[in-house]
C-alpha positions in Angstrom: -21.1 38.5 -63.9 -18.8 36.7 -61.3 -22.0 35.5 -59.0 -23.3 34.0 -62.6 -20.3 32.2 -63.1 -19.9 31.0 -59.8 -24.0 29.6 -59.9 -23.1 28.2 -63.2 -20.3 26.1 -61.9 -22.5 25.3 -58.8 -25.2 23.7 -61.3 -22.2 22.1 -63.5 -20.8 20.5 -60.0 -24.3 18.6 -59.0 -25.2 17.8 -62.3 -21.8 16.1 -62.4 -22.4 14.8 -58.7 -25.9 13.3 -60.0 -24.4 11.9 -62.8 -21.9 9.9 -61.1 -24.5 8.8 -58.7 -26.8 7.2 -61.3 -23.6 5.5 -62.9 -22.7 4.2 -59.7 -26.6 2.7 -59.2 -26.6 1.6 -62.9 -23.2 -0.5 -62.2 -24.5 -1.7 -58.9 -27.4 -3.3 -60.9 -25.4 -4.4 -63.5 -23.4 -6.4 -60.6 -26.3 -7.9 -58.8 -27.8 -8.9 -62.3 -24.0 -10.8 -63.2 -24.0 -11.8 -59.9 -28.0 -13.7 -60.0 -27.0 -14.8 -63.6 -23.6 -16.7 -62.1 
């Protein structure tokens, strides 16, 4: 029960991890496309 809370958080932690990283590409992109546009 413990271990399977302790995975779960695991998974919860990279999936949060991954989803900051594709915000942080998505903004980059957003940037350079502002930045081409200016």
């Amino acid at each position: 029960m413990y271990f399977d809370a302790w995975r779960l958080t695991v998974a919860g932690r990279q999936k949060i991890m991954s989803l900051f990283s594709r915000q942080r590409v998505i903004s980059y992109i957003i940037a350079v496309i502002v930045y081409c546009g200016f």
